[in-house]
N, CA, C and O of each residue as an XYZ file, in Angstrom:
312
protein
N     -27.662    -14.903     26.834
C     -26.940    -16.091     26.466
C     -27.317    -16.580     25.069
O     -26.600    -17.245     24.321
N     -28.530    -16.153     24.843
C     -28.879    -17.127     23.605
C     -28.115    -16.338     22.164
O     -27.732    -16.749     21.069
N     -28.147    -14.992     22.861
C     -28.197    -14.004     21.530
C     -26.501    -13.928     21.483
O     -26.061    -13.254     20.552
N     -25.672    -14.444     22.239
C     -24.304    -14.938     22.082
C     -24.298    -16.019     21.127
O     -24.033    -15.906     19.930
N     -24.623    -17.130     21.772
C     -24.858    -18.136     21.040
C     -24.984    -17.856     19.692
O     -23.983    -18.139     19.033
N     -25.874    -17.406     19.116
C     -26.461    -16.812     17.569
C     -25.333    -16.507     17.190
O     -24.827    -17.379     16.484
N     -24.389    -15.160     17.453
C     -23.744    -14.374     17.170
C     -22.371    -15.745     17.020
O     -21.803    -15.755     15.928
N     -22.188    -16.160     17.428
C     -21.088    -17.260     18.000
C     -21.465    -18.257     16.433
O     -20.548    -18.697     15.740
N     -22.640    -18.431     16.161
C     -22.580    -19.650     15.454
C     -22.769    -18.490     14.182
O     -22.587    -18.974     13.065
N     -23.060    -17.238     14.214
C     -23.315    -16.833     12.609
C     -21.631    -16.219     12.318
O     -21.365    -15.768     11.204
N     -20.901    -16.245     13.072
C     -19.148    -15.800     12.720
C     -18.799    -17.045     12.397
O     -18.005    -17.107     11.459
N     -19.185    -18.217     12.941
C     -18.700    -19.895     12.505
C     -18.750    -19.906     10.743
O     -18.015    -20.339      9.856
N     -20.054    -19.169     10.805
C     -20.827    -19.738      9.802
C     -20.431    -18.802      8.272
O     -20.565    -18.992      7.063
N     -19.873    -17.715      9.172
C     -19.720    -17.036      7.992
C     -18.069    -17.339      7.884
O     -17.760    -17.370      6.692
N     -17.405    -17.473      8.389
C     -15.901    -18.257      8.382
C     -16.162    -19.009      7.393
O     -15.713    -18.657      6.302
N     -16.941    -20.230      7.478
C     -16.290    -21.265      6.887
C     -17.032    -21.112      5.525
O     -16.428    -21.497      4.524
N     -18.319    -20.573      5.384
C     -18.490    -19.937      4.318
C     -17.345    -19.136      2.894
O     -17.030    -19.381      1.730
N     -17.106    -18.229      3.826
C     -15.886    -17.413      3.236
C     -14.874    -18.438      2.758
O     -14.563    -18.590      1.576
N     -14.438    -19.056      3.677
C     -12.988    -20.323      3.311
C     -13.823    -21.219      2.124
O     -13.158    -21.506      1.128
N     -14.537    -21.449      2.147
C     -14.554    -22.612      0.985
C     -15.365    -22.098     -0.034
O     -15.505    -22.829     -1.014
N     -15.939    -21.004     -0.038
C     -16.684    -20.361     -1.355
C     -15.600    -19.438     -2.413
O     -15.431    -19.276     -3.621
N     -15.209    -19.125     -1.554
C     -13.641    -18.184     -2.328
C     -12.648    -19.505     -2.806
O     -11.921    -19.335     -3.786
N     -12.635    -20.956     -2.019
C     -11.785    -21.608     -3.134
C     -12.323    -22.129     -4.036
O     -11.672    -22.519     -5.005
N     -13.947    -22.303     -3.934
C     -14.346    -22.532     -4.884
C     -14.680    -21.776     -5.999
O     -14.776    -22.242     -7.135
N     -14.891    -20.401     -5.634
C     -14.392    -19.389     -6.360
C     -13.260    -19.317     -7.657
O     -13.102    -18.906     -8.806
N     -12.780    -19.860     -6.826
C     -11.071    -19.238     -7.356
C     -10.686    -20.637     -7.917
O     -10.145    -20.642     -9.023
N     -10.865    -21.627     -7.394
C     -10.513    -22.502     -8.377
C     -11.484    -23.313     -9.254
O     -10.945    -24.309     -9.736
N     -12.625    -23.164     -9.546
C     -13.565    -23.841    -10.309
C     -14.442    -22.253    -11.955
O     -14.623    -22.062    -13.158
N     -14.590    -21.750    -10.746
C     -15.032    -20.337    -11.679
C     -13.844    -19.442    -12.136
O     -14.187    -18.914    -13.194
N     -12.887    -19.142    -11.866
C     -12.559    -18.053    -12.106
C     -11.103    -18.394    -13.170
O     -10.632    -18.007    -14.240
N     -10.708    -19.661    -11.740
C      -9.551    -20.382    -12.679
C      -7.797    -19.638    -12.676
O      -6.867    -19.442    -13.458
N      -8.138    -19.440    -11.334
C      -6.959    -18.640    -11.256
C      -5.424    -19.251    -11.009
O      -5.200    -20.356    -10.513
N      -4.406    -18.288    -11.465
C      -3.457    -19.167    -12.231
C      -2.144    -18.433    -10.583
O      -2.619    -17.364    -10.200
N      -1.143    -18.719     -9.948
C      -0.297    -17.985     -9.827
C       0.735    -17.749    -10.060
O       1.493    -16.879     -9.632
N       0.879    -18.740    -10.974
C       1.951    -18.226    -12.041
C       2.079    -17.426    -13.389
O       3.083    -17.422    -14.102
N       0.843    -16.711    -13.639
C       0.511    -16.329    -14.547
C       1.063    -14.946    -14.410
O       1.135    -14.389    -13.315
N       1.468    -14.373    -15.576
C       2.185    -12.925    -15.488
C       1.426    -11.873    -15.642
O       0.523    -11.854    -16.478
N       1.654    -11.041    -14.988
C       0.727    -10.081    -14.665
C       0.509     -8.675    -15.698
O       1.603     -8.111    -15.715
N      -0.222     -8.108    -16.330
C       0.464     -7.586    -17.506
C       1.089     -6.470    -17.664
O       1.249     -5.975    -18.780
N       1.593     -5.842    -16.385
C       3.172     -5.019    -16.242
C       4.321     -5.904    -16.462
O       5.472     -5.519    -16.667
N       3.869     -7.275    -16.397
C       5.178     -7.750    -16.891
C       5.231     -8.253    -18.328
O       6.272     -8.208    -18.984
N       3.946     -8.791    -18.856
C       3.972     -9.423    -19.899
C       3.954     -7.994    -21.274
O       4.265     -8.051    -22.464
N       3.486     -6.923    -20.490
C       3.468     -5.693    -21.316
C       4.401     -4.829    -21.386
O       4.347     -3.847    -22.126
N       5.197     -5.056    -20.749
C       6.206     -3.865    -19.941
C       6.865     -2.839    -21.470
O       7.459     -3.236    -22.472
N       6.528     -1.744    -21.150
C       7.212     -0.703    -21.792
C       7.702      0.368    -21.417
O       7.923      1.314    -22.172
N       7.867      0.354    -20.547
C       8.466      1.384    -19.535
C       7.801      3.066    -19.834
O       8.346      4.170    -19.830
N       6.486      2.650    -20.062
C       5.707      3.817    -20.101
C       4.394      3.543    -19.184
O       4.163      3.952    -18.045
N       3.638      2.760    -19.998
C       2.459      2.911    -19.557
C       2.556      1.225    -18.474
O       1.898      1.168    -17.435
N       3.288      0.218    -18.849
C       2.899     -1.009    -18.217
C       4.538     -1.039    -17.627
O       5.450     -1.580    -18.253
N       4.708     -0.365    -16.331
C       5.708     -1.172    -15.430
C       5.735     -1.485    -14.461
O       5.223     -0.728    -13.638
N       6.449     -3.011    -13.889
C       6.117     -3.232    -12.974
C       6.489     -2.478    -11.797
O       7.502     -1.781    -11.750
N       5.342     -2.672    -10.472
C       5.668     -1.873     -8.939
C       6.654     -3.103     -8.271
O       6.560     -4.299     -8.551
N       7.444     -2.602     -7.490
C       8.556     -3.320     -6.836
C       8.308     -2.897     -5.364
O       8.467     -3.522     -4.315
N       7.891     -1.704     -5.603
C       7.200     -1.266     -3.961
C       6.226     -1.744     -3.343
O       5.344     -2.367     -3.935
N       6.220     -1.618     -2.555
C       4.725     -1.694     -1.580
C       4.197     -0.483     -0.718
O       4.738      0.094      0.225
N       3.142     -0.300     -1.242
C       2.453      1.412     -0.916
C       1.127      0.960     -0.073
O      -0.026      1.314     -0.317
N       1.616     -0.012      1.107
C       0.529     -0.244      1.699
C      -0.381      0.818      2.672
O      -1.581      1.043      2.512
N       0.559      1.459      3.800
C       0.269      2.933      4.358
C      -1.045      3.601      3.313
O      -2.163      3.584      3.827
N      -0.943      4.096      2.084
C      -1.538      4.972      1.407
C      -2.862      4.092      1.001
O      -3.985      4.591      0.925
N      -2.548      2.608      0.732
C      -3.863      1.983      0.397
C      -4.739      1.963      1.730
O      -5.891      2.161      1.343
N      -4.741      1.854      2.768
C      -5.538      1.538      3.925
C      -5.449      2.945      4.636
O      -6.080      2.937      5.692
N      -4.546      4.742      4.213
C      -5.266      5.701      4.207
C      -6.252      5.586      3.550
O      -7.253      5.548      4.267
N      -6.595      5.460      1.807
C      -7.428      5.568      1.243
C      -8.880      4.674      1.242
O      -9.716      4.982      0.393
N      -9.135      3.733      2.052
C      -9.383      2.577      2.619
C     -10.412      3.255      3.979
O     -11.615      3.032      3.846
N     -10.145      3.749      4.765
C     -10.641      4.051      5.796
C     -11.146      5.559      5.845
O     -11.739      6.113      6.771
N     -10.713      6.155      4.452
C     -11.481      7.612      4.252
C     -10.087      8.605      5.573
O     -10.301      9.665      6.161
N      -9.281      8.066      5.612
C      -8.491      9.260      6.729
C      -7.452     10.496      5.796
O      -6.989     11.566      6.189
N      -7.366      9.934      4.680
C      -6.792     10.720      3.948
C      -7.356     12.171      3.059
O      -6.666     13.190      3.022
N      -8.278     12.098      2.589
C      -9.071     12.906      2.469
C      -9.428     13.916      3.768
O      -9.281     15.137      3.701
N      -9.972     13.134      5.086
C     -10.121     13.881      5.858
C      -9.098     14.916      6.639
O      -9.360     16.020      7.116
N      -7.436     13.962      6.606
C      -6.413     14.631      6.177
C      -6.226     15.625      6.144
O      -5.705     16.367      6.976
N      -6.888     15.931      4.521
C      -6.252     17.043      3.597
C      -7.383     18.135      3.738
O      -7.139     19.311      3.470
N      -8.740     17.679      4.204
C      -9.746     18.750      4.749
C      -8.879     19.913      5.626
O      -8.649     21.096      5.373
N      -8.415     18.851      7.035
C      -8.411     19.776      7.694
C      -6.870     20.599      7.531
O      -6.573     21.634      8.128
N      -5.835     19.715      6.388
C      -4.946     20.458      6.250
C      -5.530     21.929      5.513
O      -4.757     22.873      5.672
N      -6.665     22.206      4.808
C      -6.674     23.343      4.088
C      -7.508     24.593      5.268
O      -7.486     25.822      5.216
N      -8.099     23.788      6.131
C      -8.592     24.765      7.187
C      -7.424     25.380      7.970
O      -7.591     26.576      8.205
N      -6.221     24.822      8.454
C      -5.206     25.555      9.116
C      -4.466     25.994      8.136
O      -3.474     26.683      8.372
């Protein structure tokens, strides 16, 4: 029971941690804007700076969890 307890109050603790250090983060240190243009847009040359319109989430959270690589291991063994 006790070692619930612990566990119970250190997820509290790290919650509310997280919630108010990241806004303080973000709005005292860092100063973040969201309207601010991002510089595929403010750069755009249709070479090196354009903007993504997609969303390539699938491939970020393959690459994320290491399954993609492992993937392509065992694609070269068969």
């Amino acid at each position: 029971m006790h070692a619930l307890l612990f566990v119970i109050v250190a997820l509290v603790l790290y919650y509310f941690s997280y919630r108010f250090y990241a806004t303080f983060l973000s709005e005292k240190i860092w100063k973040l804007d969201p309207n601010r243009q991002t510089p595929a847009y403010k750069h755009e040359d249709d070479f090196e700076f354009v903007p993504n319109t997609q969303c390539c989430f699938p491939c970020s959270y393959l690459a994320l969890f290491g399954i993609k690589s492992t993937l392509v291991t065992m694609q070269g063994i068969v």
